[in-house]
C-alpha atoms as one frame of an Amber mdcrd trajectory, in Angstrom:
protein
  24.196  17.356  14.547  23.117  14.272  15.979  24.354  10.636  15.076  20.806
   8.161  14.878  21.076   4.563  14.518  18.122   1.770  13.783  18.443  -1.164
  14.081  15.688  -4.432  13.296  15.647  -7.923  13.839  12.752  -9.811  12.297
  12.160 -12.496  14.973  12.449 -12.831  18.532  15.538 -15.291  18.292  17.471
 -13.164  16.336  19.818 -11.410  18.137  20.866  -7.366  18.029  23.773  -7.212
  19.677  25.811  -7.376  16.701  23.790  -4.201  14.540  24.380  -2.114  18.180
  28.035  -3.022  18.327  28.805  -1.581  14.420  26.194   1.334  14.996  27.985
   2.339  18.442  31.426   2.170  16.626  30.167   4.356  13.732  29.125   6.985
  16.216  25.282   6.790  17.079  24.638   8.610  20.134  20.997   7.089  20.123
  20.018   3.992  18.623  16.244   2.952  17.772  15.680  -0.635  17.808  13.084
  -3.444  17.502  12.516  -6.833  16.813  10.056  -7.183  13.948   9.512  -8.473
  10.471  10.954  -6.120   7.709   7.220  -7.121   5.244   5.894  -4.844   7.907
   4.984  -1.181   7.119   3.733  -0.498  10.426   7.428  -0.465  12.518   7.006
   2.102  15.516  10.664   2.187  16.298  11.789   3.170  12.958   8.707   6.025
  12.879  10.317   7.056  16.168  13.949   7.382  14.022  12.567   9.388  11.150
  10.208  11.780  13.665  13.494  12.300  15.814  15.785  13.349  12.864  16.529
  17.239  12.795  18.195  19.555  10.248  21.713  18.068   9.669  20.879  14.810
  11.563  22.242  11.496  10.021  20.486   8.113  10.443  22.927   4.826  10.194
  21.667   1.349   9.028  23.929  -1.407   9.177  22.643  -2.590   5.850  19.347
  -1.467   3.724  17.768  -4.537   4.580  17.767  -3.702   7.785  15.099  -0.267
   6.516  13.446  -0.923   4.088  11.595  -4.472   2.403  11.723  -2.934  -1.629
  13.716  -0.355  -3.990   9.919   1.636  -3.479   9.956   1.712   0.016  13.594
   2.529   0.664  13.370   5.432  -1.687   9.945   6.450   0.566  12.090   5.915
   3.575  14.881   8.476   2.210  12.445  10.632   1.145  10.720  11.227   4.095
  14.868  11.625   6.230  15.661  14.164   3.648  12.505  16.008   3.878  13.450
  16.423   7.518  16.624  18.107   6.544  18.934  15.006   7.508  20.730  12.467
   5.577  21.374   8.834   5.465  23.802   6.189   5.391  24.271   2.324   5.490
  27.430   0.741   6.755  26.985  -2.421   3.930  26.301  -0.287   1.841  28.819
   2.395   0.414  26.726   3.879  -2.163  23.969   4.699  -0.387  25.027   7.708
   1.777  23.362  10.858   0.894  26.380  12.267   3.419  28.289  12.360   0.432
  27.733  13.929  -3.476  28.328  10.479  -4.888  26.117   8.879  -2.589  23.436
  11.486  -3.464  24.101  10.693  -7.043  23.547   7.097  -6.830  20.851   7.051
  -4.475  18.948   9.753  -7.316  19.871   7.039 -10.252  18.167   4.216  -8.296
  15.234   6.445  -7.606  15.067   6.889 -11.655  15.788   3.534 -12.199  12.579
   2.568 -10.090  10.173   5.424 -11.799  11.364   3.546 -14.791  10.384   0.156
 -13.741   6.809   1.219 -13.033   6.266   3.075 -15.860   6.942  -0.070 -17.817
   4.828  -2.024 -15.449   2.092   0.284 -16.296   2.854   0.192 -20.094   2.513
  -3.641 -20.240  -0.485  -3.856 -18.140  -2.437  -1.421 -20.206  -1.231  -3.241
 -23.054  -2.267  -6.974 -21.396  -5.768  -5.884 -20.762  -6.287  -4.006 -24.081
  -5.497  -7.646 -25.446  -7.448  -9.367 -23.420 -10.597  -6.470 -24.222 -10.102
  -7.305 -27.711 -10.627 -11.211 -27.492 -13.946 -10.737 -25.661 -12.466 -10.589
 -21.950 -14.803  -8.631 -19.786 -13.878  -6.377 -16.790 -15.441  -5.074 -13.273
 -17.227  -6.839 -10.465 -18.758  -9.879 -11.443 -22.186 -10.489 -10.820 -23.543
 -11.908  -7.458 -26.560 -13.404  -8.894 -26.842 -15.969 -11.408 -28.957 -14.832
 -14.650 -31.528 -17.330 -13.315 -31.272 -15.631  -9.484 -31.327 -12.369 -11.105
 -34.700 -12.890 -13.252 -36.200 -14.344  -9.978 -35.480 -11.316  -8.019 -36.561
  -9.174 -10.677 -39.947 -11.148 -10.788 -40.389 -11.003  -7.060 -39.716  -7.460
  -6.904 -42.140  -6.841  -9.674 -45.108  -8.780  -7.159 -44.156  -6.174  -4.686
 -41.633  -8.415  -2.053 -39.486  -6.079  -0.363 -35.997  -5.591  -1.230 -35.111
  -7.028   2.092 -36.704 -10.502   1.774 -35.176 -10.826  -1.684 -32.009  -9.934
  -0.715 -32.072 -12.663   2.678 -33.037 -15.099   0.344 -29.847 -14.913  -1.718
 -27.724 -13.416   0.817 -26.731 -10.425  -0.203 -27.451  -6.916   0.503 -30.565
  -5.145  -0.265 -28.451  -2.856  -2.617 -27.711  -5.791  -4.902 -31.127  -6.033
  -5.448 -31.668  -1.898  -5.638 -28.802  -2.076  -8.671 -30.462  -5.070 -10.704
 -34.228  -3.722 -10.310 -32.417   0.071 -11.581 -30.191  -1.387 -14.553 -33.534
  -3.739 -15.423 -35.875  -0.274 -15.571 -33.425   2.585 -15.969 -35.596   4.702
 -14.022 -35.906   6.252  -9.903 -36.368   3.791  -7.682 -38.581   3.425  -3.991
 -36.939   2.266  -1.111 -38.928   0.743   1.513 -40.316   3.130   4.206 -37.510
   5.097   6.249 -34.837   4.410   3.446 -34.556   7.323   0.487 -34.933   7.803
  -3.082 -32.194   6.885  -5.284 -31.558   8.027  -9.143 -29.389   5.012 -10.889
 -27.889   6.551 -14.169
């Protein structure tokens, strides 16, 4: 078994001395460390941690903060050390040490807790937009074109300019135009010479 530790700072001033002291005196043998801001997911030295853990291998924190940035990413975190066959603990924190049955136990009540939370998140969103559905509020991308722009495209399209000139003239792409000319006929529509055929349902 082999004692990790990881340690994070989230600017350069901040100093690390004091995360490698407690870390040493709680037994790492190895100690990851970096100096980076914790609303980062990319964080190579804690990648390094999780890719070095081994069956029965512990990883020490001095305190969640120092991990993870949310309850969804710390669970992700723990997830990922006990799918490696190790376990986790934070000095700070004396509940969260899967070491330990009771830390397990917590650690799986919080993970609950937070499958709750975005259930309910879901629940009232769904709920939000049926509302705002009902009063007349419309969803998707808006349009690009004005209903003005969009009858003048259709117009030049219909005197044979290509797609391309239309388009430049608005500034936007050529498939803009494509979608408005297909939703406008509902039918298969040419694409200027080297392009391909396109069916718009």
């Amino acid at each position: 078994m082999t004692v990790y530790g990881y340690a994070r700072v989230s600017t350069g001033d901040q100093k690390l001395e004091g995360q490698l002291d407690q870390l040493k005196a709680a037994g790492c043998t190895k100690i990851f460390r970096e100096k980076i801001s914790g609303a980062r997911s990319d964080r190579p030295e804690l990648r390094k941690a999780i890719r070095a853990l081994d069956q029965g291998d512990v990883l020490i924190v001095c305190r969640l903060d120092r991990l993870a940035r949310s309850t969804r990413d710390l669970l992700n975190v723990l997830a990922e050390i006990s799918d490696r066959g190790a376990s986790f603990k934070s000095l700070g924190d004396a509940w969260a040490d899967t070491t330990s049955a009771h830390g397990r136990l917590m650690l799986t009540v919080l993970g609950g807790l937070a499958e709750f939370e975005r259930a309910l998140i879901r629940k009232r969103t769904g709920e939000r937009r049926a509302r705002a559905m009902a009063n007349g509020v419309k969803f998707g991308p808006k349009h690009k074109l004005t209903p003005h722009q969009r009858q003048e495209a259709l117009q030049r399209r219909a005197a044979g300019e290509p797609l391309i000139s239309i388009a430049r003239s608005f500034n936007v792409a050529h498939t803009t135009i494509m979608r408005l000319e297909a939703a406008n006929s509902n039918a298969t529509l040419d694409v200027p010479p080297g392009g391909h055929t396109v069916l718009w349902k």
